[in-house]
C-alpha positions as CSV (number, residue, x, y, z in Angstrom):
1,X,6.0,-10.2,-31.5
2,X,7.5,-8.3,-28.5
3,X,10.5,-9.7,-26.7
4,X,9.9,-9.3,-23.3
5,X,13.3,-8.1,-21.4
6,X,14.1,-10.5,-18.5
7,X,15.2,-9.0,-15.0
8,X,18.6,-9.6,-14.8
9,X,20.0,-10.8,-11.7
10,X,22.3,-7.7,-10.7
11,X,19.3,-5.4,-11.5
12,X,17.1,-7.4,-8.7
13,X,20.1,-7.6,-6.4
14,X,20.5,-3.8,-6.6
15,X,16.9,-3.1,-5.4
16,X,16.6,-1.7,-1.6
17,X,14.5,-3.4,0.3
18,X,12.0,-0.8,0.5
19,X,11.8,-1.7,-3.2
20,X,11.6,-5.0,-2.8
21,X,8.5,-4.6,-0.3
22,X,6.7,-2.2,-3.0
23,X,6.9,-4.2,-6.0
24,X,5.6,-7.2,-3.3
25,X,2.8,-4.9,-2.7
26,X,2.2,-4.1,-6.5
27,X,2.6,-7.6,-7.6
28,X,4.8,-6.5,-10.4
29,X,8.9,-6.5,-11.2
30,X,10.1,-3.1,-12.1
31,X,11.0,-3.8,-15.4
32,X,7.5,-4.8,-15.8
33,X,5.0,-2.2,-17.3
34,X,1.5,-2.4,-16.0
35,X,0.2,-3.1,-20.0
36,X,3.0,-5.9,-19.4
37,X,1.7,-7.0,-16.3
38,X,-2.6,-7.1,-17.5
39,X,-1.7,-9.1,-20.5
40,X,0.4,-11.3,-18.8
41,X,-2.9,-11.8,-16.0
42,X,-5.2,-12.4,-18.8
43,X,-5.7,-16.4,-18.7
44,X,-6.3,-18.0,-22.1
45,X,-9.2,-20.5,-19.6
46,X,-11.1,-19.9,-17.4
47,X,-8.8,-20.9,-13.9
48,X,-10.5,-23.7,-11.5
49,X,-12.1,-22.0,-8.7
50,X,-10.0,-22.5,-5.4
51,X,-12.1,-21.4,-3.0
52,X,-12.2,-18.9,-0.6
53,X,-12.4,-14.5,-0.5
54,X,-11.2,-13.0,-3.5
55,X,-7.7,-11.7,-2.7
56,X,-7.5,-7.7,-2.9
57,X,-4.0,-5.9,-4.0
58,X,-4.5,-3.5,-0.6
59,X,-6.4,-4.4,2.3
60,X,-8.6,-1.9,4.6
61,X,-5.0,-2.0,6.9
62,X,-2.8,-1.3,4.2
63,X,-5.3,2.0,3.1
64,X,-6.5,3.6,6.6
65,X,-2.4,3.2,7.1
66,X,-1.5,4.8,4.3
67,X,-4.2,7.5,4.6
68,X,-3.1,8.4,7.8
69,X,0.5,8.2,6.7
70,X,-0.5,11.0,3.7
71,X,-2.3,13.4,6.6
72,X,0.9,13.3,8.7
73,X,4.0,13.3,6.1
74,X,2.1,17.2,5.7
75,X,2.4,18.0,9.6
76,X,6.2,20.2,10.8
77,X,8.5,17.0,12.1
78,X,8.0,18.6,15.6
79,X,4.7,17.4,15.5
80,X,4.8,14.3,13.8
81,X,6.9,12.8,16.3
82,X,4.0,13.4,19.2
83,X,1.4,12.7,16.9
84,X,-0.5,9.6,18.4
85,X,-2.8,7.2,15.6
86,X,-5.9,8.5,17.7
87,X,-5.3,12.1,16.7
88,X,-4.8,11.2,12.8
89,X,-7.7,9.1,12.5
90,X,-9.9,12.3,14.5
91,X,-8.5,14.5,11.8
92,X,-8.9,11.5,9.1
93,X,-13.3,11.6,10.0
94,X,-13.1,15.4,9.3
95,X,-11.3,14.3,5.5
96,X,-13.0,12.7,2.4
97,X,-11.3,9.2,2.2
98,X,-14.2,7.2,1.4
99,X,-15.7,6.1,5.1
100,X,-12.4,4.2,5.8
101,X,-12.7,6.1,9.2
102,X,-16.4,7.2,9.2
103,X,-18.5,4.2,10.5
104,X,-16.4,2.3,12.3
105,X,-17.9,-0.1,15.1
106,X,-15.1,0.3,17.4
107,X,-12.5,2.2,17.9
108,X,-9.9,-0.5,18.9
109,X,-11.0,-2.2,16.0
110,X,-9.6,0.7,14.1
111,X,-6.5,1.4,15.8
112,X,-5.2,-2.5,15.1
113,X,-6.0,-2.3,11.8
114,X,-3.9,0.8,11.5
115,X,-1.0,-0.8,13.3
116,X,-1.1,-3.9,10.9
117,X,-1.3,-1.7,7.9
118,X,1.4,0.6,9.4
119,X,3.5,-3.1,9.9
120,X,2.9,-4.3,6.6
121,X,4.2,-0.5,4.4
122,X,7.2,-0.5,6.8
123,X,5.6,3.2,8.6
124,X,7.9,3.7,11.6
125,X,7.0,5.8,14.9
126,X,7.6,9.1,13.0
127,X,5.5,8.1,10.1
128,X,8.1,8.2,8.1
129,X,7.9,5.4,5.1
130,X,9.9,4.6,1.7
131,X,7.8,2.0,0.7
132,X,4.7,4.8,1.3
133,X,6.3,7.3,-0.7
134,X,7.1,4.4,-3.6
135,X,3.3,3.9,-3.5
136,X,2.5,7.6,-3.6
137,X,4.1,7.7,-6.9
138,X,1.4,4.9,-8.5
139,X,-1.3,4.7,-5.2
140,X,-3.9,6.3,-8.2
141,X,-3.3,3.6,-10.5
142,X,-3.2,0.3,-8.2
143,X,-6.3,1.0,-6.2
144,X,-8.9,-1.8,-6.3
């Protein structure tokens, strides 16, 4: 049997909040493991059906955001400052991120998607983002 380590309370209260926003985002406590976290998910029934979309760890906002947010953390900081979100995403089409960008009905459409996504990983006006560079770290392994 394996003895699972509780978070202790000084250990949660030490987290930064740009911590605290990625582990929200991974729906996992740091001193959680993801083998900890799949066997805790597995039910022993079958759960009662409650309706409604399937609920996805990232949304389409949360990816074109952070896609965009990977394409600029490479530009100088000269140019990432007068970077607008219509110039990433025309340099995003020309990149293989899976048609996130590609065929896209409108523009707008796009654009408010990107500005939820950039709300929701904390990305300020300079593209600059701590929860985003958290994510780099384990983006390969949480993707759904």
């Amino acid at each position: 049997m394996s003895v699972r380590k509780p978070l202790g309370l000084l250990q949660y209260l030490a987290l930064s909040e740009e911590e605290l926003d990625f582990y929200k985002l991974v729906g996992r406590l740091p001193s959680e493991t993801l083998a900890e976290q799949t066997a805790k998910n597995k039910p022993m029934e079958r759960p009662k059906s409650k309706g409604g979309r399937p609920k996805l760890k990232f949304q389409i906002n949360e990816k074109r955001a952070y896609y965009l947010w990977s394409i600029a953390k490479d530009l100088p900081e000269s140019e990432r400052v007068k970077i607008t979100n219509r110039k990433l995403i025309e340099i995003a089409k020309t990149k293989p991120f899976r048609g996130f960008f590609q065929n896209t009905t409108s523009q707008s459409t796009v654009e408010q998607s990107i500005s939820r996504g950039k709300k929701a990983l904390k990305i300020d006006k300079h593209w600059n983002s701590k929860v985003c560079v958290l994510l780099e770290k384990e983006f390969h392994k949480l993707q759904s």
